[in-house]
C-alpha positions, 0 to 999 in steps of 0.5 A: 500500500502507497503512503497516499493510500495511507493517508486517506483510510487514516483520514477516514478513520479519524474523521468517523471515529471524530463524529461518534467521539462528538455524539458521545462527548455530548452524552458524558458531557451532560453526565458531567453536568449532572454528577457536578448538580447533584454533587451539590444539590444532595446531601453526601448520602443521597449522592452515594445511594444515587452513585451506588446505584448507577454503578449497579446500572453500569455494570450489569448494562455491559454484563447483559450484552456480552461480546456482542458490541466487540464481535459486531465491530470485527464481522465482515460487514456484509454479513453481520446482522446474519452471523450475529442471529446465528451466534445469538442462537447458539449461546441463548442458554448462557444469556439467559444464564447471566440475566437471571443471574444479574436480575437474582444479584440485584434484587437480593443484594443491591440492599441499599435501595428499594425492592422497587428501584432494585426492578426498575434498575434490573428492567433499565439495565436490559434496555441498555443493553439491547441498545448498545448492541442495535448501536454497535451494529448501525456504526458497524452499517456506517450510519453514523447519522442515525447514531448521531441523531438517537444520542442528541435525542436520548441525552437532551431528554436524559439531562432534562429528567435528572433536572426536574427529579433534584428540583423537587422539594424531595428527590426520590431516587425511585422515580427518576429510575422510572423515568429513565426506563421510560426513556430508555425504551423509547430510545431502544424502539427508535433505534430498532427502526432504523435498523429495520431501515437498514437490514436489507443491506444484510443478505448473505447467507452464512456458512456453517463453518462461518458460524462455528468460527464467530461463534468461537470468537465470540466465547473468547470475546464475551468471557474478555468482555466479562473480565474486563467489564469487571475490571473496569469497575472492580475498584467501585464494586470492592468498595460498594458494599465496604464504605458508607453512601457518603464515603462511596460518594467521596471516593467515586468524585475523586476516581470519576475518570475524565469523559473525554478520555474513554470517548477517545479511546474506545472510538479510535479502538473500534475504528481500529479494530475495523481497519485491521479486519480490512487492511491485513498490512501489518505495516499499515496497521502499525502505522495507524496505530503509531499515528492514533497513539501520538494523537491521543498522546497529544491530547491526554498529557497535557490533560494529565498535568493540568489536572496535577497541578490545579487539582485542589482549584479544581476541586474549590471551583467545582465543588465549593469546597464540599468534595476536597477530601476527595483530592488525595484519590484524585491525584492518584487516579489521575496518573491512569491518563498517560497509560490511556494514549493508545487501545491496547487491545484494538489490533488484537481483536481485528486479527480475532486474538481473542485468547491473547486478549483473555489472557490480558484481561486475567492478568490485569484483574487479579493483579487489581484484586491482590493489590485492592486488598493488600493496599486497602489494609494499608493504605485505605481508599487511596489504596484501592485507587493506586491498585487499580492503576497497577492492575492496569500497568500489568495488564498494558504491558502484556497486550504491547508484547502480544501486540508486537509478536502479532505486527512481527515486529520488536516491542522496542519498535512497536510505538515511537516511544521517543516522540512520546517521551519528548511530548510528555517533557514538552507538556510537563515542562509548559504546564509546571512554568504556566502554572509557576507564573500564574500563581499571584493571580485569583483563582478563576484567572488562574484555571482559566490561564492553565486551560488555555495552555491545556488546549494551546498544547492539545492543539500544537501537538496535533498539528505538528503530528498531522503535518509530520505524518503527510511528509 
């Protein structure tokens, strides 16, 4: 492949995974807005009980659809809809396993919560699910538009429902999970339509052998999936049942993971991944890989030391001063960011690695639980937010060797790890002397300066990359 050809697919891929990472920034964005509201406008324990909750939501959301999402992202596409029908047919029973398992988990031990809001929690978490499989597969058809469109539509609504439910003179947690059921079904019936618009798209008829191999996949991917859905919460489902609503509360504002960052990462991953099942080039693969790596690299570290340095302002901004013994978790939980630039499992799941990727995913769970228990003794919460970033360190380093092994190429040549080293000197540096040089100033004057030399480095690294990359 020529360095034209290149260029355009990753001018592509950039530029589709750029509009969904646009719609879902306006979802977690609003999410922001609503933990920041009720953050103030509820006492500690009504907040935690409501974080507790959601948690739950999370959780069991992604549980529900295992592997599904993943496996639609590396189907050929023109016979996705076909193949997903097949795979749904032959794991019925272990789906209807882990929903009665899910539905019996919640009800008899999510105790901090009415039986009430434990089955409207159970019938939204099902909802979810079935959306996110009918989105996954309408992104996989490239309509990106009705995505688009179902996202501005579920989220102004979502904002609105959470408004009105604190605004009450009493908030009742039960009735905003109703309401949200209510939307939620409404979303997933409006997605179901234009699925149905598109579905005839999808007419190939599948092999018998075809479905054995998918099927296959989707064991590694779904118990992948199980593993890493769990290892991503593992740190807050460890503390849900140990700390008081209002310690949930304190620990989960200070672990609360920047939206923007798990946007960038899991729409550049998919995207990825969809170019690796089209583009079989090892070369081409670990170029897109270098490039989308630098990319987030230029994004995130400047991120990363912006949030270092002004946590405490933060937190006085944001908070009023409610939430500043949360700072002490947020520091550390901030120090995951550099580890985020690149989806160290993207290329995996193209090649359909889903052993490798299993592997992974045990290694970094018990490696967070061992460290969750021993740091938690000695170290408390701050412990388990320290462990979680271990688990993770562990977990990256096994995916970068299996990643080379799969490029055949040496671990030492797999990321340009010079130009990163100097992104991340040329941020810190920056960031430390704006923050040096604005400290006389008032608080307000003092963010709003370290944010504009935030952006001014997202937006120099990114053009400097871009304009080196087309040499």
């Amino acid at each position: 492949m020529n360095h034209s050809a290149s260029q355009n697919i990753t001018a592509k891929v950039f530029k589709r995974s750029g509009l969904l990472s646009l719609a879902r920034l306006l979802q977690v964005a609003v999410t922001f807005i609503i933990f920041w509201i009720f953050s103030l406008s509820l006492s500690k324990e009504a907040y935690g009980i409501y974080q507790k909750t959601f948690v739950l939501v999370s959780f069991f959301s992604g549980l529900c659809c295992l592997g599904l999402p993943i496996l639609i992202a590396s189907l050929p596409s023109f016979s996705t809809g076909n193949y997903i029908l097949a795979v749904l047919k032959k794991s019925r029973f272990i789906y209807a396993f882990i929903i009665i398992s899910s539905a019996v988990f919640i009800l008899l031990l999510a105790d901090f919560i009415s039986l009430q809001a434990r089955i409207t929690v159970l019938i939204l978490v099902l909802f979810n699910a079935l959306y996110l499989v009918m989105e996954t597969y309408l992104v996989k058809l490239q309509r990106d538009g009705y995505v688009l469109f179902n996202n501005i539509f579920y989220t102004g609504l979502y904002f609105v429902l959470h408004f009105a439910a604190v605004k009450q003179p009493l908030f009742q947690l039960e009735q905003l999970l109703l309401w949200l059921c209510c939307l939620s079904f409404a979303r997933m019936i409006l997605l179901f339509f234009f699925n149905r618009a598109v579905i005839s798209a999808d007419t190939i008829t599948v092999t018998e052998s075809g479905n054995a191999h998918y099927f296959n996949q989707w064991k590694f991917l779904s118990l992948n999936e199980a593993l890493d859905i769990f290892s991503r919460q593992v740190d807050k489902l460890f503390l849900l049942w140990l700390l008081t609503a209002a310690s949930f509360a304190v620990y989960f504002n200070g672990s609360y993971e920047i939206p923007l960052i798990g946007i960038l990462i899991s729409t550049t991953g998919t995207f990825i991944t969809m170019q690796a099942v089209q583009q079989q080039d090892p070369a081409h693969v670990k170029l897109l890989l270098q490039q989308s790596t630098l990319i987030l690299a230029c994004i995130l570290f400047p991120i990363f030391f912006f949030l270092l340095f002004n946590a405490g302002a933060l937190f006085q901004v944001i908070f009023k001063g409610n939430y500043n013994d949360s700072i002490p978790v947020f520091l550390i939980s901030c120090c995951i960011i550099p580890l985020r630039i690149m989806n160290y499992t993207a290329i995996l799941q193209g090649y359909h690695k889903g052993k490798e990727i299993l592997i992974g995913s045990v290694t970094g769970l018990i490696a967070k639980i061992i460290f969750s228990v021993i740091l938690y003794i000695v170290w408390d919460v701050r412990g388990v937010a320290l462990a979680f970033i271990l688990g993770t360190f562990a977990q990256i380093i096994y995916y970068l060797i299996q990643t080379a092994d799969l490029l055949k190429t040496g671990l030492s040549r797999l990321l340009p790890y010079a130009k990163l080293f100097l992104l991340f000197i040329i941020a810190g540096t920056i960031s430390y002397a704006g923050e040096f040089f604005s400290t006389d100033f008032s608080m307000d004057f003092f963010l709003l300066a370290q944010g504009t030399i935030c952006l001014l480095l997202m937006a120099a690294g990114i053009f400097f990359v871009l304009k080196k990359s087309k040499q």
